[in-house]
C-alpha positions in Angstrom: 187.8 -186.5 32.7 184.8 -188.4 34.6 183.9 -186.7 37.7 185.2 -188.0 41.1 185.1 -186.8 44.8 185.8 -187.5 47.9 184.2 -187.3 51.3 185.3 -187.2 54.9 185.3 -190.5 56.4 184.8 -192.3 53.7 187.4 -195.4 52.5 189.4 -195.5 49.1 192.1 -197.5 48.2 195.6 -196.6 46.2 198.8 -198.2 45.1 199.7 -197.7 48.1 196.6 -199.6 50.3 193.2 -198.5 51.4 193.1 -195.4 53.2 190.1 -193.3 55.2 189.8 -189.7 54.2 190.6 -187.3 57.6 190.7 -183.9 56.6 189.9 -183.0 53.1 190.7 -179.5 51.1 192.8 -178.2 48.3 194.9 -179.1 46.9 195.6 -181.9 49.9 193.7 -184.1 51.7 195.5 -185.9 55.4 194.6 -189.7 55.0 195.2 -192.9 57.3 196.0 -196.2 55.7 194.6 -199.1 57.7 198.4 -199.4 59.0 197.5 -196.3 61.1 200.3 -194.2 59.1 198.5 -190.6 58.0 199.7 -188.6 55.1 198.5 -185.9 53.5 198.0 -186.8 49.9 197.2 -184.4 46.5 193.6 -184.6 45.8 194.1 -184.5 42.2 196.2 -187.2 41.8 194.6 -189.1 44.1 191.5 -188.6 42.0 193.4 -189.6 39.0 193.8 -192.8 40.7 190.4 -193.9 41.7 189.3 -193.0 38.0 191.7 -195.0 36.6 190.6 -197.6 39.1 187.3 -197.5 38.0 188.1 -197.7 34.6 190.2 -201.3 35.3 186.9 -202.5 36.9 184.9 -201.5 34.5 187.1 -203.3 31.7 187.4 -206.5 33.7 184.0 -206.9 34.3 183.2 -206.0 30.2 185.8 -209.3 29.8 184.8 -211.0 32.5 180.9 -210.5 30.8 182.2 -211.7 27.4 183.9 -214.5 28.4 181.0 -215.8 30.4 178.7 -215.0 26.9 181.1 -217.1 24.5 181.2 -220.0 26.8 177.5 -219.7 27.1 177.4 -219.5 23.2 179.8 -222.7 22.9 177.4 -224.6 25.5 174.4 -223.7 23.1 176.6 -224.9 20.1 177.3 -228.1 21.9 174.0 -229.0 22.7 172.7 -228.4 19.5 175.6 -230.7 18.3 174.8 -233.5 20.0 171.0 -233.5 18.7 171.7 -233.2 15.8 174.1 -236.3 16.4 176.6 -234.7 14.5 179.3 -235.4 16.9 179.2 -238.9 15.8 179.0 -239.2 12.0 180.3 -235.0 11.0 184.1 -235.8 10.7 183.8 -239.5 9.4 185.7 -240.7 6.3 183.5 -242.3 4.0 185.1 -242.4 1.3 186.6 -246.0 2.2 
């Protein structure tokens, strides 16, 4: 599992909402969501959260990446297309 950890003070977010990090030890950690509600909370699954998190992030932006490189791909395509004037005469019927 990839490495995580907290620190005092410091802002993470949850299902539940984003939450500042109080008092932290083991196996809890007391927490206050921006509601001003505190809860102690298990640092392990907690953990388990924010790398699962991460991992969502990291995926979208490996879509996000690809999507932005096939569109640049079909723009290319397009352009070369058009030079070549195929647009105009590729898909014709001329066999009368």
């Amino acid at each position: 599992m990839t490495s995580f950890q907290f620190a005092v003070g410091e802002r993470y977010t949850n299902n539940i909402g984003s939450y500042t990090v109080l008092v932290l030890g083991k196996p809890n950690m007391r927490v206050r969501y921006d509601d001003g509600r505190e809860s102690m909370l298990s640092v392990d699954t907690q953990r388990t959260i924010m790398i699962r998190r991460q991992r969502e992030v990291a995926d979208r932006t490996g879509l996000l990446k690809k999507q932005v490189n096939d569109e640049a791909e079909r723009v290319r395509l397009a352009k070369t297309a058009r030079k070549a004037n195929m647009e105009d005469w590729w898909f014709t019927d001329t066999r009368g």
